[in-house]
Legacy VTK file of the C-alpha trace (Angstrom):
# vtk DataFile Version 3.0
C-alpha trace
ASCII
DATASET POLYDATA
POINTS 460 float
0.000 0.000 0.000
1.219 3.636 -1.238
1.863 5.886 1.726
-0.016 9.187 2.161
2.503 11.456 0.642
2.866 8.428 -2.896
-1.099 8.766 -3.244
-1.163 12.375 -2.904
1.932 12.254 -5.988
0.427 10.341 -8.004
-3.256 11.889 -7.781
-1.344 15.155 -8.590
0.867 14.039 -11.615
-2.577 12.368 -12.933
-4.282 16.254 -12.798
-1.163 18.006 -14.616
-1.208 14.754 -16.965
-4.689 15.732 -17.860
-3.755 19.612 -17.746
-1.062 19.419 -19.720
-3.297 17.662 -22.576
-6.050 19.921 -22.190
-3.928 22.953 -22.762
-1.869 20.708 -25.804
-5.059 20.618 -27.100
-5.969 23.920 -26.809
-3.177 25.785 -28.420
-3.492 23.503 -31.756
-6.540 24.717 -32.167
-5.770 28.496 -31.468
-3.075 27.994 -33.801
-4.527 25.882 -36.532
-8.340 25.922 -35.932
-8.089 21.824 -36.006
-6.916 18.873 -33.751
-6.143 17.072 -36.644
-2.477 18.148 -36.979
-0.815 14.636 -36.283
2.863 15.748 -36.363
2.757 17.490 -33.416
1.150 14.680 -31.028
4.757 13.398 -31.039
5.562 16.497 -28.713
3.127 15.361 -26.360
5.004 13.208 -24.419
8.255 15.061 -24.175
6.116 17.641 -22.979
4.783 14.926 -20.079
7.455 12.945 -19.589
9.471 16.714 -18.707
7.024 18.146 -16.211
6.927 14.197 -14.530
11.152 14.642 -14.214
10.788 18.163 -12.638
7.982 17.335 -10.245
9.961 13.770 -9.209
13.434 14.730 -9.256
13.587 18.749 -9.126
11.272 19.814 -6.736
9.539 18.648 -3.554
6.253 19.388 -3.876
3.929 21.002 -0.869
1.126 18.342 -1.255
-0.710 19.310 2.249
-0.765 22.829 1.017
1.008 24.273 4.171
1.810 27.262 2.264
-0.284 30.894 1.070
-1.530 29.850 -2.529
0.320 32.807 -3.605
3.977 31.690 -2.347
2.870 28.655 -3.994
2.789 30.304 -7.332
5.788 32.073 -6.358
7.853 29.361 -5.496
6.483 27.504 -9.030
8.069 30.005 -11.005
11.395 29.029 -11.270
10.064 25.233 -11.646
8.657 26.096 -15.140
11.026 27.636 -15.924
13.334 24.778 -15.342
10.721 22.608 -17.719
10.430 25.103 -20.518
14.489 24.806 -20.442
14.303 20.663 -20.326
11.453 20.450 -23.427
13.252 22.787 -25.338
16.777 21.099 -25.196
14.860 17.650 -25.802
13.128 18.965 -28.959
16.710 20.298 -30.404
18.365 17.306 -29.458
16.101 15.108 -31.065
16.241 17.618 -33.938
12.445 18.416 -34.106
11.999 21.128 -36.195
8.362 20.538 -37.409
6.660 22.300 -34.406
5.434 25.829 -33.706
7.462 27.318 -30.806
4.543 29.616 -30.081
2.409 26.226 -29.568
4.749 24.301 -27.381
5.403 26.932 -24.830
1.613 28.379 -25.596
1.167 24.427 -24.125
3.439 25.424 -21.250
2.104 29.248 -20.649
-1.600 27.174 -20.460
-0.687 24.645 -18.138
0.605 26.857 -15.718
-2.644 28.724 -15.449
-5.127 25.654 -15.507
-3.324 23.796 -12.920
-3.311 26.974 -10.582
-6.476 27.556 -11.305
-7.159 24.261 -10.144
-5.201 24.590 -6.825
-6.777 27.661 -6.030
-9.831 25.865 -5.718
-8.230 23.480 -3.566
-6.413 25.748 -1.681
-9.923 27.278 -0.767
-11.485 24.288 -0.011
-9.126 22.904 1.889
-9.123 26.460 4.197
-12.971 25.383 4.529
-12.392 21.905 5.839
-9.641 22.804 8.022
-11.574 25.638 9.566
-13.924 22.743 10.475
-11.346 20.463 11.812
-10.730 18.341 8.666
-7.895 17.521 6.904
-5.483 18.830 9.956
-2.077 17.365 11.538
-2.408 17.005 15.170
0.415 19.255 17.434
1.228 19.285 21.031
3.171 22.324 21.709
6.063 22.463 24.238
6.212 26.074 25.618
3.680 28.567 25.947
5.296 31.820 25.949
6.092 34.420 22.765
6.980 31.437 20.390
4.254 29.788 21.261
1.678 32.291 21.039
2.790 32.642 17.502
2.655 29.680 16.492
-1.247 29.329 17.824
-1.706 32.500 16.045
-0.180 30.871 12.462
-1.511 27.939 12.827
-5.101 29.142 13.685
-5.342 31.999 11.269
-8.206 30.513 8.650
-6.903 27.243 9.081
-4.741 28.064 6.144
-1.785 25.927 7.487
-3.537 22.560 8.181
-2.229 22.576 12.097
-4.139 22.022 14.760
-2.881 22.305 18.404
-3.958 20.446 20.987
-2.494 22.138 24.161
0.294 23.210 25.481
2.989 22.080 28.036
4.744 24.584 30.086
6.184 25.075 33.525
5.166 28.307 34.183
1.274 28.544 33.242
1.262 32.048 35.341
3.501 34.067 32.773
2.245 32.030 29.450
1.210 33.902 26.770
-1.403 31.640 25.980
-4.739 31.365 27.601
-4.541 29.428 30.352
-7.011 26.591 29.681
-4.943 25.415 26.769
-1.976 24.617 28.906
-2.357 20.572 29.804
0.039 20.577 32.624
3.877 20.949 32.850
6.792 19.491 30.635
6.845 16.563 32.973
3.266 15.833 32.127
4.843 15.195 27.852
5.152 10.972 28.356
1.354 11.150 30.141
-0.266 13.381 27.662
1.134 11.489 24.732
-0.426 8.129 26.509
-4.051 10.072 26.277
-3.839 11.866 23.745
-3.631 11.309 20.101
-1.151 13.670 19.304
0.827 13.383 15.397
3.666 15.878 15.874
5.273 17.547 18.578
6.014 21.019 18.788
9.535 22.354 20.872
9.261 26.029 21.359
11.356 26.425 24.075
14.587 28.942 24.664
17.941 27.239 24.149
18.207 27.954 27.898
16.180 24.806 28.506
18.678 22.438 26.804
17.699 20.376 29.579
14.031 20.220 28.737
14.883 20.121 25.250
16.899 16.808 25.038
14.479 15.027 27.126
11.611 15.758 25.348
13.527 15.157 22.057
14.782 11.507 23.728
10.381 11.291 25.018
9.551 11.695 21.168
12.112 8.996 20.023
10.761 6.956 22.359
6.720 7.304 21.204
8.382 7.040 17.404
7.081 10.350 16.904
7.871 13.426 14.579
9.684 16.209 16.152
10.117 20.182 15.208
11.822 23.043 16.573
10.920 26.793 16.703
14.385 27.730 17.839
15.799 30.999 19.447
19.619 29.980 17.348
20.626 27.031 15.173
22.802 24.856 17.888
23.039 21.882 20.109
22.461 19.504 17.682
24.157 16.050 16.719
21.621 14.488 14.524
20.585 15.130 11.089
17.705 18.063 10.579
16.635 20.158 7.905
14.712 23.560 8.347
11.431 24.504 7.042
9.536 27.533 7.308
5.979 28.224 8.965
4.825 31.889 8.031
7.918 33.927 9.181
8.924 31.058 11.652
12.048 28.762 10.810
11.597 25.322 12.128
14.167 22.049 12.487
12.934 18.813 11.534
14.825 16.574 14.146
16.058 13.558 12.397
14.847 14.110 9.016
16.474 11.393 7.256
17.616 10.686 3.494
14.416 8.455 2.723
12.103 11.290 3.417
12.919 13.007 -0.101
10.288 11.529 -2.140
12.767 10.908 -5.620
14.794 8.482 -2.672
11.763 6.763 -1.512
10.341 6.193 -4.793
13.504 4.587 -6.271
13.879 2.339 -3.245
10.755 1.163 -4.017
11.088 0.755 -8.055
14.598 -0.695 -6.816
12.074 -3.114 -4.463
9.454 -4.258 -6.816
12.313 -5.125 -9.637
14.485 -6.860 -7.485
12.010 -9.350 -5.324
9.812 -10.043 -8.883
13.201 -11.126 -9.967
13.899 -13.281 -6.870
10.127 -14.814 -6.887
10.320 -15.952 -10.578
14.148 -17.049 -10.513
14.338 -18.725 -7.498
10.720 -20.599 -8.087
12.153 -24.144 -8.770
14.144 -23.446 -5.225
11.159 -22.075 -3.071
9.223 -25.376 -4.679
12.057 -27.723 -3.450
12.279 -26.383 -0.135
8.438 -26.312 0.090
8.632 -30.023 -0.889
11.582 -31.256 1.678
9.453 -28.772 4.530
6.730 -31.226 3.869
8.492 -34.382 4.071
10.776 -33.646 6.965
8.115 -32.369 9.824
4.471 -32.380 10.480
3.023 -29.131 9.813
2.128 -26.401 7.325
5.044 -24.764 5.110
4.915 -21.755 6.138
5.153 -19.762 9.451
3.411 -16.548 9.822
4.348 -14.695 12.663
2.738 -11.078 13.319
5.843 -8.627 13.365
5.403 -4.610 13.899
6.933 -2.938 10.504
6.452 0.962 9.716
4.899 3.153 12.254
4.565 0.465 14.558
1.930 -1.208 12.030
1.516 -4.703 13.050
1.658 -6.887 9.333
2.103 -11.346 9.015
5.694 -11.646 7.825
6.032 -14.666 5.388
8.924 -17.376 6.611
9.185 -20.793 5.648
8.831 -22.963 8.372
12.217 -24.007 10.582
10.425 -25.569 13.900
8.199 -28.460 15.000
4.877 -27.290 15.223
3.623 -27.207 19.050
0.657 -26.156 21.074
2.866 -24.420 23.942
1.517 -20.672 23.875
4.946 -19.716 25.803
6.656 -20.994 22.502
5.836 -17.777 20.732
7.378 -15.571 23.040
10.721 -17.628 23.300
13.574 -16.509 21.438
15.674 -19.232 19.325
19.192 -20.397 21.197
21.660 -22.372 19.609
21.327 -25.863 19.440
17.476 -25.483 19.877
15.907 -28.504 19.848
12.393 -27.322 17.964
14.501 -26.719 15.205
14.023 -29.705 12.389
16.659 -30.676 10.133
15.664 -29.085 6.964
14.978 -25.972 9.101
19.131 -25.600 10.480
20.067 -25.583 7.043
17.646 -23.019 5.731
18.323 -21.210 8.940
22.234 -20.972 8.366
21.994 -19.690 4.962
19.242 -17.410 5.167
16.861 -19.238 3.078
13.894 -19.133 5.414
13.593 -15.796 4.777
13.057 -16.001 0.712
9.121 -16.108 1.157
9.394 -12.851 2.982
9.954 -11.074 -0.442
6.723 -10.985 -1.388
6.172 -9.283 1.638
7.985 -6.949 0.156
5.558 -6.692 -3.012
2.913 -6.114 -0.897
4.786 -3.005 0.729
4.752 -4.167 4.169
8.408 -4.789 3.661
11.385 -3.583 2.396
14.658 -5.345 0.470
17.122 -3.610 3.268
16.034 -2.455 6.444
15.724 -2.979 9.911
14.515 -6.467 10.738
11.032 -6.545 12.024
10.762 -7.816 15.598
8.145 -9.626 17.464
5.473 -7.306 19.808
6.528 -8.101 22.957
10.079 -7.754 21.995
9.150 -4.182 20.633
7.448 -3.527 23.619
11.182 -4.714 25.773
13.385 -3.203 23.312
11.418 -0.145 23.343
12.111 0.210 27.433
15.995 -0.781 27.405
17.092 0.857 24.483
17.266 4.511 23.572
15.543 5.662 20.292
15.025 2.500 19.416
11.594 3.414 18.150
13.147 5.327 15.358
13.347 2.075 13.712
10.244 2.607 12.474
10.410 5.262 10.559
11.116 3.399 7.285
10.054 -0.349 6.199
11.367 -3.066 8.002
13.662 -5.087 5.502
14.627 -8.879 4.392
18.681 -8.488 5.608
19.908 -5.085 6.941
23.249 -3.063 8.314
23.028 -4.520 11.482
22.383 -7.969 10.255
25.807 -7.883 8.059
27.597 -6.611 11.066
27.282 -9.795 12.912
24.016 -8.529 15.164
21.608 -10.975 14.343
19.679 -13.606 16.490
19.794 -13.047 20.281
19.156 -9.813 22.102
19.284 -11.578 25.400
22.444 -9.019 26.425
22.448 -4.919 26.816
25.463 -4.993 23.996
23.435 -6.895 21.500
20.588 -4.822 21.829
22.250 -1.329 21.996
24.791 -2.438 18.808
21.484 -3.618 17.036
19.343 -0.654 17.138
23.040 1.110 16.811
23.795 -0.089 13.581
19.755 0.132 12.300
19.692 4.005 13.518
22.787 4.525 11.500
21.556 2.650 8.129
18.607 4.962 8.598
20.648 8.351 8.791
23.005 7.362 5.969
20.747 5.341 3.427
21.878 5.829 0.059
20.567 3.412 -3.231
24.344 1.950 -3.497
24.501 1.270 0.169
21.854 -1.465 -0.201
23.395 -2.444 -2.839
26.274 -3.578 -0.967
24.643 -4.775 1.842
22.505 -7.110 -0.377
25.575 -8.389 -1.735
27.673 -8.795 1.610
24.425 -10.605 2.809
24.769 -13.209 -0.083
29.058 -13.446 0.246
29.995 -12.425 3.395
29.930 -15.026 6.113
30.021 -12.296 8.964
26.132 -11.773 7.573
25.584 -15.875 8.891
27.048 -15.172 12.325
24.462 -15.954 15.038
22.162 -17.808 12.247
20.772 -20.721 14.525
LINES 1 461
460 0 1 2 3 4 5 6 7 8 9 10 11 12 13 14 15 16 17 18 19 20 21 22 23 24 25 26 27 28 29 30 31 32 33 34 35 36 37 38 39 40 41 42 43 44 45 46 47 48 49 50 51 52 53 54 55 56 57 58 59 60 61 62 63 64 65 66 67 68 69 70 71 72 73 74 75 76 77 78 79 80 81 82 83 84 85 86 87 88 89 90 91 92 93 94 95 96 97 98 99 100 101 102 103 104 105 106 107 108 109 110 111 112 113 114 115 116 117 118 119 120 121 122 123 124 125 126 127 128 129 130 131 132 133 134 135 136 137 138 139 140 141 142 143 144 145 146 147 148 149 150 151 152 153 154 155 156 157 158 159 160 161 162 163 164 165 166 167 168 169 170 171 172 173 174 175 176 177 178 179 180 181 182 183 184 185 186 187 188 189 190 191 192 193 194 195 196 197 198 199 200 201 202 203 204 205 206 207 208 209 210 211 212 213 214 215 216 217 218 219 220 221 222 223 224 225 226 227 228 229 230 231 232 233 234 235 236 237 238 239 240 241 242 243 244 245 246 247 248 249 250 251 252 253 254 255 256 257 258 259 260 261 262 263 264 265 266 267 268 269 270 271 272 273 274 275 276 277 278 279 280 281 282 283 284 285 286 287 288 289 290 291 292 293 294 295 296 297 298 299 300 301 302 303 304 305 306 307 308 309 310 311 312 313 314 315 316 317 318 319 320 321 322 323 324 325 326 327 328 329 330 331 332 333 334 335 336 337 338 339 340 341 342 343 344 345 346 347 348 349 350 351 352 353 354 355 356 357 358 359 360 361 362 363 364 365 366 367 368 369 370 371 372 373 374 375 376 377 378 379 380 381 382 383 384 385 386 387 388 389 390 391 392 393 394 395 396 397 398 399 400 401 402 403 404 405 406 407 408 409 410 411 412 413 414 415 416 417 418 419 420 421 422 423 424 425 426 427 428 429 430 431 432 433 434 435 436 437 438 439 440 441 442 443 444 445 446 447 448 449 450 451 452 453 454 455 456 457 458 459
């Protein structure tokens, strides 16, 4: 399944699509009175294919509409202007010269205004719906003094900005600048509200002063696996990736923004994905069909084991293995992590085990979306829920896919996470495949899964 931000793409591309024919369409026939003028339809696509490349790979577009409609347009400018230059290098390279350059960029001129007219009428729609609590992204705001007055004003003013906030936290509710009934208690209420409350970002507008207040609530947020932003006073203390944004006049950090949130990035890990385990599936078929086969003949039981694992936002989804154990009643034996020379192991399963090949049924998991090539392996609940306790940030996991082999996996810290060490180095090593994810480091970590026998180690 397509996440939020994909379906919002792709429902956008479709409109321009459908713009940019519309407006095609309409400067033929301002130029030649007909639609019949066949040599031109060849343009068509360069024309489409170019905007798709600029939207994609060139810009990032606003899709929640967190912006004036006029700074939209604004910021747009320079974005046509970048596709006018990429249609009209295409059309000399390919030597085109039986086209009107008054209709191509008449085609370009018309797009622009039909798909802003278009977005204006969204824009004022969605100022409607969010004015009546629609279509909004949940804050809790940390501080209630000058920067967080502001930001209540901004983020109430028409509903233009799609924010709604549902209280405050501050220690000093006397000298807020906030009306009083919006503060829900003090900073040391933030683990307790976030329990209650359904909250989908939180909100740091604190001075620098509070460092103190600041890092915990930063390490509370980590914790819950939720998004983090600061309003800040000066552009310091920080360690971890971020990139700014603006809100009105305010400049915000997003805390941990990582490479995967660039849309271009996700999309080719995905493309990279759905290539890649197709590939696998229809290869490897004789293999899975063997293994099936010798599953059947060696134990009692069905072939497959289907364990519930938590993936992306702490999602629960079945992850597809082929089964390694004895089948048995014993409700503790779900909850019981595999040791070495575990006796509910069967034969066929310690081989399949040691190289991996249990997990080959898991890549159609990875068709359906709930999984990932490379990634952080998905864990069990209850061994969320521990991890989650003992181990710093270790919800961050979740902020991608969980995947088939992964950084820590190829770094020998697989299998048990009965010790502080191999939990800490675990989430270690998944934290830092998260901050530094590039397309040509899963490359390599596919491949040092399949050659490197430091990937096997702890494979029992």
């Amino acid at each position: 399944m397509l996440n939020r931000h994909s379906r919002l793409l792709i429902l956008f591309l479709t409109y321009d699509i459908v713009m940019i024919a519309v407006s095609f369409l309409l400067s033929m026939y301002i130029k030649y009175q007909t639609l019949e003028t066949d040599k031109y339809y060849l343009v068509l696509p360069i024309i489409v294919v170019s905007w798709v490349l600029v939207v994609i790979m060139f810009t990032e577009e606003n899709f929640l509409f967190r912006e004036s409609f006029f700074e939209r347009v604004k910021n747009e400018l320079l974005d046509f202007l970048l596709f006018a230059g990429i249609v009209s290098f295409t059309l000399l390279f390919l030597e085109l010269n039986l086209y009107s350059r008054i209709m191509v960029f008449g085609t370009i001129g018309g797009f622009f205004i039909l798909r802003n007219v278009g977005y204006l009428l969204l824009h004022r729609y969605l100022r409607y719906t969010r004015m009546k609590g629609r279509h909004v992204t949940k804050l809790l705001v940390l501080g209630a003094g000058r920067i967080g007055a502001k930001l209540s004003n901004y983020a109430g003013s028409k509903g233009n900005f799609g924010y709604s906030i549902i209280g405050f936290l501050d220690d000093a509710p006397d000298t807020a600048d906030v009306p009083r009934d919006k503060i829900l208690g003090p900073l040391g209420d933030l683990d307790k509200v976030l329990k209650s409350r359904s909250i989908d970002e939180i909100i740091i507008a604190l001075p620098f002063s509070a460092d103190v207040e600041i890092v915990k609530a930063l390490e509370m947020a980590d914790f819950h696996g939720l998004r983090s932003r600061i309003i800040p006073d000066y552009y310091r203390l920080f360690e971890r990736s971020f990139k700014t944004s603006q809100l009105g006049e305010l400049p915000m950090i997003n805390v941990r923004q990582i490479p995967l949130d660039n849309i271009f990035h996700s999309w080719l890990k995905r493309m990279f994905d759905i290539v890649f385990s197709t590939l696998v599936l229809v290869i490897l078929s004789p293999v899975l069909f063997v293994i099936a086969m010798l599953i059947i003949m060696d134990a009692k039981g069905p072939v497959f084991y289907k364990p519930v694992r938590v993936g992306k936002g702490g999602q629960q989804f079945t992850c597809l293995k082929f089964r390694t154990m004895v089948v048995t009643e014993d409700p503790l034996n779900n909850n019981k992590s595999t040791t070495k020379g575990d006796d509910r192991i069967t034969r066929i399963g310690r081989f399949l085990r040691k190289y991996n090949l249990d997990e080959l049924p898991q890549f159609w998991n990875v068709l359906e979306n709930s999984m990932s090539v490379v990634g952080p392996r998905p864990h069990r609940t209850f061994l969320n829920n521990q991890m989650q306790e003992k181990v710093d940030g270790y919800m961050v996991r979740h902020y991608i896919k969980p995947g088939i082999t992964g950084w820590a996996q190829i770094n020998g810290w697989r299998g048990p996470t009965e010790t502080e060490e191999q939990r800490t180095q675990r989430t270690k090593h998944d934290l830092w495949y998260i901050e530094h994810w590039s397309f040509w480091l899963d490359i390599e970590i596919i491949l040092r899964t399949i050659l490197d026998r430091n990937a096997r180690k702890n494979a029992f």
